[in-house]
SELUMVO-607769 format. One line per field, with one value per residue (C-alpha): residue number from 1; residue in one letter; z, x, y. Coordinates in Angstrom, 1 decimal, always signed. Each point is the difference from the previous one (the first is absolute). Layout:
! residues N
k <- NUM, ... .
r <- A, ... .
up <- Z, ... .
east <- X, ... .
north <- Y, ... .
//
This chain:
! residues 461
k <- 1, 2, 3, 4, 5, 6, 7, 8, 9, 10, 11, 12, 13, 14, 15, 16, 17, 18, 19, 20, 21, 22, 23, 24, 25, 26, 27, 28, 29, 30, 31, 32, 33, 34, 35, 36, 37, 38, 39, 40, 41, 42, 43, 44, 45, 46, 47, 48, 49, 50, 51, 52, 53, 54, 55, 56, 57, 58, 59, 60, 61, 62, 63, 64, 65, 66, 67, 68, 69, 70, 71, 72, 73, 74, 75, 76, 77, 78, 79, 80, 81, 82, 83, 84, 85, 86, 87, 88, 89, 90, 91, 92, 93, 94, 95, 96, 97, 98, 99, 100, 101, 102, 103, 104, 105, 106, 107, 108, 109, 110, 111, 112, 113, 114, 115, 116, 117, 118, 119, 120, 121, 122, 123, 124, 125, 126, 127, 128, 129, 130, 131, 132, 133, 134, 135, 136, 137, 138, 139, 140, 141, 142, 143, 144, 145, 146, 147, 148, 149, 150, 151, 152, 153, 154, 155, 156, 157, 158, 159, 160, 161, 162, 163, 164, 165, 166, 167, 168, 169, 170, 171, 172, 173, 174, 175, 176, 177, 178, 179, 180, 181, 182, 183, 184, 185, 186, 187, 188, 189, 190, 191, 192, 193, 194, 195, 196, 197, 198, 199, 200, 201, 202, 203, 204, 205, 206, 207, 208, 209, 210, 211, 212, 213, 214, 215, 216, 217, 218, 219, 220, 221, 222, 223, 224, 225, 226, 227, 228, 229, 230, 231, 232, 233, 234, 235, 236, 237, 238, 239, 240, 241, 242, 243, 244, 245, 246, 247, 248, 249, 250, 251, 252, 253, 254, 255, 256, 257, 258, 259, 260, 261, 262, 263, 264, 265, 266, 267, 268, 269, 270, 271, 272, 273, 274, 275, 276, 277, 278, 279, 280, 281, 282, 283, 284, 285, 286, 287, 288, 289, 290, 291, 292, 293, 294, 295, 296, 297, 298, 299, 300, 301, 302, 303, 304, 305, 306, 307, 308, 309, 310, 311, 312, 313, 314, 315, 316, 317, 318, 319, 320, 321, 322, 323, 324, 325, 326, 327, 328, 329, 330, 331, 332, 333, 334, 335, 336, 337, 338, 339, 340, 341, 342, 343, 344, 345, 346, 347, 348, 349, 350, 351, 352, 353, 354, 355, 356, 357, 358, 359, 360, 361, 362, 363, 364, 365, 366, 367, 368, 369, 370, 371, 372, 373, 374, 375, 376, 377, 378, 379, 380, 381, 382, 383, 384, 385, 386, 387, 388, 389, 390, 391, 392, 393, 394, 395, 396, 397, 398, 399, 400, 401, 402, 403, 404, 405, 406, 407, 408, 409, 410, 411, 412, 413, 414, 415, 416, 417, 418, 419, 420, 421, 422, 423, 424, 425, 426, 427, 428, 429, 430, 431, 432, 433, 434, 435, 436, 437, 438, 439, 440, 441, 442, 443, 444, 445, 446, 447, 448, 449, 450, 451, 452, 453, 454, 455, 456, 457, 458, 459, 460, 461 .
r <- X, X, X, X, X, X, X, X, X, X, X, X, X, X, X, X, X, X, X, X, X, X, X, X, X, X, X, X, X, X, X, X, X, X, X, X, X, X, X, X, X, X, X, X, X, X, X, X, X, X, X, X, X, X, X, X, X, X, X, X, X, X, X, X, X, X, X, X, X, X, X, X, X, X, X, X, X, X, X, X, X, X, X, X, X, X, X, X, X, X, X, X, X, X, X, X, X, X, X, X, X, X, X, X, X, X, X, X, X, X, X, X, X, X, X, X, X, X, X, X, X, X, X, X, X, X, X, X, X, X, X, X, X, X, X, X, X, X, X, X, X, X, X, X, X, X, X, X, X, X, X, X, X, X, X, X, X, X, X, X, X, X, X, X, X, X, X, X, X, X, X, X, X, X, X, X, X, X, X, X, X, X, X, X, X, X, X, X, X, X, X, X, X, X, X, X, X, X, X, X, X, X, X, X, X, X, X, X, X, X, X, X, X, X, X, X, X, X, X, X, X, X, X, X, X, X, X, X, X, X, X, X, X, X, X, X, X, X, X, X, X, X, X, X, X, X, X, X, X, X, X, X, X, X, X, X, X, X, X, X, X, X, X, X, X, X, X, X, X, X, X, X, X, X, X, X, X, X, X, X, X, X, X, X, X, X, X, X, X, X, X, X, X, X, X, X, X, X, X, X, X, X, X, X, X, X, X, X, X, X, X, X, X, X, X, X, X, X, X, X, X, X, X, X, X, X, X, X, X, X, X, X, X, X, X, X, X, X, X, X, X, X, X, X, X, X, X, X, X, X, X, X, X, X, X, X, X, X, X, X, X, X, X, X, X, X, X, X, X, X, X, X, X, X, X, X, X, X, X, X, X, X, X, X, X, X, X, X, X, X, X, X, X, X, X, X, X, X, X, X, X, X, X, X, X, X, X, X, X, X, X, X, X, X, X, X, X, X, X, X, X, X, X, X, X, X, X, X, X, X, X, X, X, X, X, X, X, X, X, X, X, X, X, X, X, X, X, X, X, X, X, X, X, X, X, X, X, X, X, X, X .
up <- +0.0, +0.6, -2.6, -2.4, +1.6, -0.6, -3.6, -0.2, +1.8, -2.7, -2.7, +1.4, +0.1, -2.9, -1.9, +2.2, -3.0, -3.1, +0.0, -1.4, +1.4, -2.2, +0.6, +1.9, +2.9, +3.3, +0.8, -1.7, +2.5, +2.9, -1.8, -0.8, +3.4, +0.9, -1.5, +0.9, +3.8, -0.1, -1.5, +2.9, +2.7, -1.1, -0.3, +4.0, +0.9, -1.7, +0.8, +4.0, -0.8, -2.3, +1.6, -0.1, -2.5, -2.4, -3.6, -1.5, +1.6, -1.7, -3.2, +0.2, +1.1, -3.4, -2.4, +1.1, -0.2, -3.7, -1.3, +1.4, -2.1, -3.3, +0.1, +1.0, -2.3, -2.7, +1.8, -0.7, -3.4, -1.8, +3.0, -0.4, -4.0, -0.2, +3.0, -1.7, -3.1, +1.9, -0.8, +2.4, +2.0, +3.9, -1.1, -1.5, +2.7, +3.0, -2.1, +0.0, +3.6, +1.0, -1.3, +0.4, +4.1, -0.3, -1.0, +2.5, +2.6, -1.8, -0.1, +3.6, +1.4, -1.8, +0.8, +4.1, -0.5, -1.2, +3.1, +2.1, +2.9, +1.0, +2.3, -1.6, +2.1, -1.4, -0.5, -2.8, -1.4, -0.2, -1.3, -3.1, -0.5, -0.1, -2.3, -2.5, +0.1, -0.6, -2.6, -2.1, +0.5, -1.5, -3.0, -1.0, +0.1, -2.4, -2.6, +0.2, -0.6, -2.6, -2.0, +0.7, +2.3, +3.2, +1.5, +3.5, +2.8, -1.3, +2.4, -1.1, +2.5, +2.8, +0.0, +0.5, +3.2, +1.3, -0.7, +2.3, +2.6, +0.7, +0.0, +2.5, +2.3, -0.5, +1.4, +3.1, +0.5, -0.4, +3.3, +2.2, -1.9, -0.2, +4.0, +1.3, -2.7, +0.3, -2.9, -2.1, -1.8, -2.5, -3.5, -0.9, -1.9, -2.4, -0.7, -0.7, -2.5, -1.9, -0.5, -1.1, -2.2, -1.6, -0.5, -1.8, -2.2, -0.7, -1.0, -3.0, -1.2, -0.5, -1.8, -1.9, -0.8, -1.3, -2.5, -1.3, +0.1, +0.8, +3.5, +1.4, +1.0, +3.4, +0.4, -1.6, +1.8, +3.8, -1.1, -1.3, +3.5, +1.6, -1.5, +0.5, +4.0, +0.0, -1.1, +3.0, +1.8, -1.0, +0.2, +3.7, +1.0, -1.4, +1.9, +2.9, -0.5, -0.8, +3.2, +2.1, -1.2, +0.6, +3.6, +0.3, -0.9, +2.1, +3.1, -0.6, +0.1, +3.0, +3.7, +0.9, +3.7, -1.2, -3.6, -0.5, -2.6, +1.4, +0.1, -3.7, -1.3, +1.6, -2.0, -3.4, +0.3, +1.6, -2.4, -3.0, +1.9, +0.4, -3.4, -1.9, +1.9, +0.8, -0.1, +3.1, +3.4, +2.0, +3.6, +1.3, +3.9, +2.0, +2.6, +3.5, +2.7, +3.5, +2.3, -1.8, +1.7, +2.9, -1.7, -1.1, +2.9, +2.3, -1.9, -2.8, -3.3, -1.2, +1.5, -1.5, -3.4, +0.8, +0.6, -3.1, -2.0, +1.7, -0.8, -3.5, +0.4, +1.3, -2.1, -2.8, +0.9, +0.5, -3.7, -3.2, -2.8, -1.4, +2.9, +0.0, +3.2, +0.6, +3.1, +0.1, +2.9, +3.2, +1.2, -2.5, -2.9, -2.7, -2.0, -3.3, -0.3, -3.4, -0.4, +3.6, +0.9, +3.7, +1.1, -1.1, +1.4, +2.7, +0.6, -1.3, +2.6, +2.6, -1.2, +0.5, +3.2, +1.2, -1.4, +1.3, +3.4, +0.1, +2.5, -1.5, +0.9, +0.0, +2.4, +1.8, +1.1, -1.2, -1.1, -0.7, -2.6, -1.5, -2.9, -0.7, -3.8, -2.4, -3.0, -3.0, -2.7, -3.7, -1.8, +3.1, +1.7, -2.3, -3.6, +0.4, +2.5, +1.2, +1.1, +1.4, +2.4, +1.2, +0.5, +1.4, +2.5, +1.5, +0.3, +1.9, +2.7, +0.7, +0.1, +2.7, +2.2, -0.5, +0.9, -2.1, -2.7, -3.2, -0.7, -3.5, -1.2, +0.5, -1.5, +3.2, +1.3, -1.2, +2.0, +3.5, -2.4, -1.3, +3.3, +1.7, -2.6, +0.2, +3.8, -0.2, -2.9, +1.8, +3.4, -1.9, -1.4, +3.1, +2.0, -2.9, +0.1, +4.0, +0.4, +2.4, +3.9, +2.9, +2.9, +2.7, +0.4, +3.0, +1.6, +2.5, +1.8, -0.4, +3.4, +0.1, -3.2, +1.0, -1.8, -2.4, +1.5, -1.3, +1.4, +4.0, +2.2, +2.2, +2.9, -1.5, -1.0 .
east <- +0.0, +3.0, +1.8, -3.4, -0.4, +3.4, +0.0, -3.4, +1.0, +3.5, -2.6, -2.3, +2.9, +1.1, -3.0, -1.5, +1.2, -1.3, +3.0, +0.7, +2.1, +1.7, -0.5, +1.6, +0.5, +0.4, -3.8, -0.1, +2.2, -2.2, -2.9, +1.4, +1.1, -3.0, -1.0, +2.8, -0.1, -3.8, +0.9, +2.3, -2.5, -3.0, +3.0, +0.8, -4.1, -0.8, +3.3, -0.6, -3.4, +0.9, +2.5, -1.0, -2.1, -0.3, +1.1, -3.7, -0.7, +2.5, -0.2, -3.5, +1.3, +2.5, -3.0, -2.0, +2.8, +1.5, -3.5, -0.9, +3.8, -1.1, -3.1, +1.6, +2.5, -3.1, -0.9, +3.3, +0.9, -0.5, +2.2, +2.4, +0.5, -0.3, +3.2, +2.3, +0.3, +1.1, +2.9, +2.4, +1.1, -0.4, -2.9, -2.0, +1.2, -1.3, -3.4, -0.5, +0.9, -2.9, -2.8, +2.2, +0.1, -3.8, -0.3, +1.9, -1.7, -3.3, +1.4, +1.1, -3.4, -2.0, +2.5, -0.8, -3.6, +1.1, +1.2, -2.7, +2.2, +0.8, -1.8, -1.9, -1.2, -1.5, +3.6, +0.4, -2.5, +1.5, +2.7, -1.6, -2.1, +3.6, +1.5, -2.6, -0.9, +3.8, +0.5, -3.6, +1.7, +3.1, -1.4, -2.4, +2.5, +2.1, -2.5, -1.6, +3.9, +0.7, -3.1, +1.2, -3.5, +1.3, -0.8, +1.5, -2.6, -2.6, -1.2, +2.3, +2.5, -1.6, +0.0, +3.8, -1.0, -2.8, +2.3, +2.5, -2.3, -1.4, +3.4, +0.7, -2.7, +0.9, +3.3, -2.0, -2.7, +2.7, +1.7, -3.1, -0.5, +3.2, +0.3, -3.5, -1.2, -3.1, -3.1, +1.9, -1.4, +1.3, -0.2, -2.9, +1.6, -2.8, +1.1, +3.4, -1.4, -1.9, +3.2, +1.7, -2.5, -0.8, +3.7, +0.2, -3.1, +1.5, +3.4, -1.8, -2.1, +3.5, +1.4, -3.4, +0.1, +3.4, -0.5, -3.2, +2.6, +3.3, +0.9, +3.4, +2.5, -0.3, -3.7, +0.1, +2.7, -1.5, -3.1, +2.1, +1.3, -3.0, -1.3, +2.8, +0.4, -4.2, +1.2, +2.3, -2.9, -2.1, +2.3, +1.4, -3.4, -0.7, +2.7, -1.5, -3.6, +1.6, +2.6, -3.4, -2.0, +2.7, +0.9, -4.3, +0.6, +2.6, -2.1, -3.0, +2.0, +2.3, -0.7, +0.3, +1.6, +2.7, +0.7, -1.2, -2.6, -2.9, -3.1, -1.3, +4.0, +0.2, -3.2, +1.0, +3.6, -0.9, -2.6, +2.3, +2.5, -2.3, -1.6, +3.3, +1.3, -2.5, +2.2, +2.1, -0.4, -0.8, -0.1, -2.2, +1.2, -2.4, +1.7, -1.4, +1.6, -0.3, -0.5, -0.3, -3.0, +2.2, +2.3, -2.4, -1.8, +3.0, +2.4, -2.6, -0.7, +3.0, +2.0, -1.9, +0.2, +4.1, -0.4, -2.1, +3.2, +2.8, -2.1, -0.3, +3.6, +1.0, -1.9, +1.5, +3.0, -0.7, -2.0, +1.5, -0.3, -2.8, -2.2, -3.0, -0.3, -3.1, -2.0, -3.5, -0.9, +0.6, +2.7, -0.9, +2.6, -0.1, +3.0, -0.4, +2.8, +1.1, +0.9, -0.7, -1.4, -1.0, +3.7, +1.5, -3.6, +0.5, +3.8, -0.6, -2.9, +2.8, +2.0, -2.2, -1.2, +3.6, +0.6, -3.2, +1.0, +2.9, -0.5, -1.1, +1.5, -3.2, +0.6, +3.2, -2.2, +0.8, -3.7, -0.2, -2.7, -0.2, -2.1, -2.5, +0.1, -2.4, +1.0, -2.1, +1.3, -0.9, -1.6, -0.5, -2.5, -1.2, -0.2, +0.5, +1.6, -3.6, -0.3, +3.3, -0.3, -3.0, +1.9, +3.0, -2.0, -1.6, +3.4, +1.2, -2.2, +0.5, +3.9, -0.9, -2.3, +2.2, +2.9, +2.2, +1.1, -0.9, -2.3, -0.9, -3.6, -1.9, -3.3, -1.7, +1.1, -3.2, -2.1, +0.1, -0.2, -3.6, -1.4, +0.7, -2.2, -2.7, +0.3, -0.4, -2.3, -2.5, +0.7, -0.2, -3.2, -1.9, +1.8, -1.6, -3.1, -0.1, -0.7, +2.3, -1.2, +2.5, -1.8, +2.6, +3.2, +1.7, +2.5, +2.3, +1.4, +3.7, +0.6, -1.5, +2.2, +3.2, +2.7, +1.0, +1.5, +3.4, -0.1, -0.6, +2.3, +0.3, -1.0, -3.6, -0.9 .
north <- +0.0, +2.4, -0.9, +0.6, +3.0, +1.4, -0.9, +2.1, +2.9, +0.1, -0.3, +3.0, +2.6, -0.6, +0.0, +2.8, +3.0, -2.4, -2.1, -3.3, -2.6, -2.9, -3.2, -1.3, +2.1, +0.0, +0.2, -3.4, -1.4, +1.3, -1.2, -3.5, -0.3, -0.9, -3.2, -2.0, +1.6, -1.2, -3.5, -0.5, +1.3, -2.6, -2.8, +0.9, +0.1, -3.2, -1.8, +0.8, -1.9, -2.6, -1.9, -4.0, +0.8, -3.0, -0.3, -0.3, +3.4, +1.8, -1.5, +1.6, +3.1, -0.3, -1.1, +3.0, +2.7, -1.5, +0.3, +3.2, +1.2, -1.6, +2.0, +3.1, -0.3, -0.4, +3.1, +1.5, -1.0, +3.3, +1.9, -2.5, +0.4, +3.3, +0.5, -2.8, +2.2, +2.8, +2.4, -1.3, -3.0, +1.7, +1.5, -3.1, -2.1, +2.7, +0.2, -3.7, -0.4, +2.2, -2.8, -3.0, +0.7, +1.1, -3.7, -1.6, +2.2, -1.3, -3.6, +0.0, +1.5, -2.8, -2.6, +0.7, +0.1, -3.8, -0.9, -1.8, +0.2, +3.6, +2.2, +2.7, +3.3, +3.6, +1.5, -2.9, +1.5, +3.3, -1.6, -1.5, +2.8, +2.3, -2.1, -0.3, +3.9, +0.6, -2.9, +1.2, +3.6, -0.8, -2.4, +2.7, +2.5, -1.9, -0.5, +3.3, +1.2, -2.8, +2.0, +3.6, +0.2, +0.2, +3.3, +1.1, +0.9, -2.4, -2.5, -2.5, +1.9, -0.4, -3.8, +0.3, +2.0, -2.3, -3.3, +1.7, +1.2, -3.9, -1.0, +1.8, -0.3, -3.6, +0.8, +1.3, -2.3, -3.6, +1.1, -0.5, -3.3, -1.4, +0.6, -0.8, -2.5, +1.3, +0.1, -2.3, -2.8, -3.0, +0.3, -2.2, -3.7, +0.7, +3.6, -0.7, -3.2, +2.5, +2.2, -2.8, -1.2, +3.2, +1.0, -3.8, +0.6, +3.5, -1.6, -2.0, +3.1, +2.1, -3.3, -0.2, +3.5, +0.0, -2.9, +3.3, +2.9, +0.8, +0.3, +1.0, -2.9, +0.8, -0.3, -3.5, -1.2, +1.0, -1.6, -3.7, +0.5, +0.2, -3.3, -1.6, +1.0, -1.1, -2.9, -0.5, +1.0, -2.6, -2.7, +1.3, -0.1, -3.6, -1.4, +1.4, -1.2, -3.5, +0.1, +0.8, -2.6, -2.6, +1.7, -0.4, -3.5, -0.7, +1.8, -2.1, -3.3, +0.9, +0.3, +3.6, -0.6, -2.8, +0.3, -3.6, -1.7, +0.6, -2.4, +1.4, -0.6, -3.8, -1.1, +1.7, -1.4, -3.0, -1.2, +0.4, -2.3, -2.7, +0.2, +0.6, -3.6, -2.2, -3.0, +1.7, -0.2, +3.1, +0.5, +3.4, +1.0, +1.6, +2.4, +1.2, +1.7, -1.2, +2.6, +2.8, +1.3, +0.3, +2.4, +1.9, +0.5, +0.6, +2.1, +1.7, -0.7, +2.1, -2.5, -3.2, +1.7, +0.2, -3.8, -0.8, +1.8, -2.1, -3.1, +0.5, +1.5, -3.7, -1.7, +1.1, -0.9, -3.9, +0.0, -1.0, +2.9, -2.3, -0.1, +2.3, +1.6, +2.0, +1.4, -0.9, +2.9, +0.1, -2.0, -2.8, -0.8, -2.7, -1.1, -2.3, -2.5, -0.7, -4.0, -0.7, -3.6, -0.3, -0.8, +3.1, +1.9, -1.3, +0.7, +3.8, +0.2, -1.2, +2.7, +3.2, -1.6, -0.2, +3.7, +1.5, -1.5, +2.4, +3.2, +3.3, +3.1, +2.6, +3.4, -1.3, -3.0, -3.8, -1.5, -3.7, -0.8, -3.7, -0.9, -2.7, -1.4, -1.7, -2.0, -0.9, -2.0, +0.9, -2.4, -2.5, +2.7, +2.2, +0.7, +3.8, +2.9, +0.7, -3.9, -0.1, +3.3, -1.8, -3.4, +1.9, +2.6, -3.7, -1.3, +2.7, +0.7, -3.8, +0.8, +2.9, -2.5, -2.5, +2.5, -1.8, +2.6, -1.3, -2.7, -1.7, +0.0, -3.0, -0.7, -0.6, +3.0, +1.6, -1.6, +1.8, +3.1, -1.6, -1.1, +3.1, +1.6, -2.4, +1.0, +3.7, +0.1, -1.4, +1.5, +3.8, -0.9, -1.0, +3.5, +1.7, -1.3, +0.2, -3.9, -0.2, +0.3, +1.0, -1.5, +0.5, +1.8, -0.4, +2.4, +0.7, +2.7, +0.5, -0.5, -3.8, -0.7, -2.6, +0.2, -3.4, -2.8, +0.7, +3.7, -1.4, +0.0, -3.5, +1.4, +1.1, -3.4 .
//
């Protein structure tokens, strides 16, 4: 701003009398001063913003400034013919700078209103509205002078005046915002996809245009550009969509707490292991933590969720590479044994027993959690995973009655499972249906109740 104003207060004494300066002079360099001083400044403001901003976002931020140049330079083609053939070198070169930085400071405006992730307040709005009044100043100006039609004192002049007036009361109002934060918003994501997709669609009218009529070499070649970084765009943002339908994937088939297969994963992979060798044997180990209710309850569920880790953790490390390991929820896990006749099942399940019977560090305290295990055999017990959970899940709440560690499935194993449905089926439908009588319930007070046998002492027999 003080170097523009310097520039225009050179130009106003010397043309104060009816003078003329040549061009160049050193108004010019007051003048120019100010673009590249401007560039700078909105490089600091968005660069304080924009840090860990991702690659797609400024690709969308370069797609909307490269299109916004090709137009401009549309714009601009009749300026910039008329300055090239010039009388002198300096003096073609200065005239051309004046709409080439009005296109950067065009391109550079558009390209942040293309990025969805910086914070926009009221000063960026004075700002934008600075710039444009400047650049619109400056391009009419040169075509109005191109003509021989410019006229000093029209209203042309004072665009110059009101472009550097909301400058600067952007220069005021930033310091309240860049200290407090306050009143400022995001750029909406669908905001900065219409810049981008209006700078793209703009891009093919200029290339369309210039196969119609001649266009100058620079328009043509900001608008290749700008396909070609759309392009990048599109293919950027691709990957991304297909990287966050795979992560997606991955989510939906992993247990969130453990980074195990979860119960969706086992049957997907599962199934395609038994199908794909139905000739093999397959052994399915049904996992389930003893005392885990107790850790839990004494030392928090943050604690039993640290356990539930370390298991899998353990597991892990007792499992081939060609074991599926999965959690089914809670502190059940499964794991699908490739090859695995009941021998080898059964020596694995001595395994994790033996590892699993290891203490736990959790908190600076040692916890001691064993494991009771299941095993179904594929093809003896079941035909498919579903069959086999069921045959395995039998199996091992025998092994954690038993209190044994592991126990085989056997087909009569089913039928306590069977008669202790018969029993409650019937016994929920007579409570239901109030058939049931309670005739007399005795009761004593605490004070009559003796202790068991075992508890007396000899002397109160």
């Amino acid at each position: 701003m003080t170097a523009y104003a310097a520039g225009d207060t050179y130009y106003v004494m010397e043309t104060v009398g009816g003078g003329s300066l040549p061009l160049p002079s050193f108004a010019d360099i007051g003048y120019l001063s100010l673009y590249p001083l401007m560039l700078a400044a909105l490089v600091v403001v968005v660069r304080r913003q924009a840090r860990g901003m991702a690659s797609a976002v400024w690709l969308d931020g370069v797609v909307g400034s490269l299109g916004a140049a090709a137009v401009l330079a549309v714009v601009l083609s009749p300026m910039l013919a008329a300055t090239t053939g010039g009388p002198g070198f300096f003096a073609g070169a200065v005239a051309n700078a004046y709409p080439l930085f009005d296109l950067l400071l065009v391109a550079a405006v558009v390209g942040i209103a293309a990025l969805g992730d910086i914070r926009m307040g009221s000063w960026w709005i004075l700002l934008v509205g600075g710039l444009l009044a400047f650049c619109a100043a400056d391009v009419i100006y040169g075509l109005k002078s191109t003509n021989g039609t410019y006229v000093a004192g029209t209203p042309v002049d004072a665009g110059w005046a009101i472009g550097l007036a909301l400058m600067a009361m952007w220069v005021d109002g930033a310091a309240p915002d860049r200290q407090g934060g306050q009143g400022r918003r995001r750029t909406s994501h669908a905001v900065a996809l219409a810049v981008s997709t209006v700078a793209t669609v703009a891009g093919l009218g200029v290339l369309f245009l210039g196969t119609q009529v001649h266009l100058p070499t620079l328009a043509v070649s900001l608008a290749g550009v700008t396909l070609l970084a759309a392009a990048a765009r599109s293919q950027l943002a691709f990957r991304r969509l297909a990287a966050m339908a795979h992560q997606r994937k991955l989510s939906a088939a992993t247990d969130e707490l453990t980074g195990l297969a979860n119960r969706r994963a086992l049957y997907a992979e599962g199934q395609d292991r038994l199908l794909e060798s139905p000739g093999r044997s397959h052994a399915l180990l049904m996992l389930d933590l003893d005392k885990f209710k107790e850790v839990n309850d004494s030392l928090g569920h943050r604690a039993g969720d640290r356990l539930l880790v370390l298991v899998s953790s353990r597991l892990r490390e007792h499992l081939s590479g060609g074991d599926v390991l999965a959690r089914l929820g809670g502190d059940e896990f499964a794991v699908l044994l490739d090859d695995a006749g009941r021998d080898t099942a059964v020596e694995v399940a001595k395994t994790l027993c033996a590892a699993l019977d290891e203490v736990f560090a959790l908190d600076d305290v040692a916890v001691h959690s064993g494991v009771s295990i299941g095993i179904a055999l594929f093809p003896d017990h079941g035909p498919d995973l579903s069959t086999l959970l069921l045959k395995a899940d039998v199996a091992m709440y025998k092994a954690k009655a038993s209190r044994r560690g592991q126990h085989v499935y056997r087909p009569g194993d089913d039928a306590a499972d069977v008669a202790r449905l018969q029993a409650v089926d019937p016994l929920r439908s007579t409570l239901g249906s109030d058939q049931r009588v309670r005739h007399y319930e005795p009761k004593l007070p605490e004070a009559l109740r003796r202790p068991p046998r075992s508890q007396r002492s000899p002397s109160s027999s």
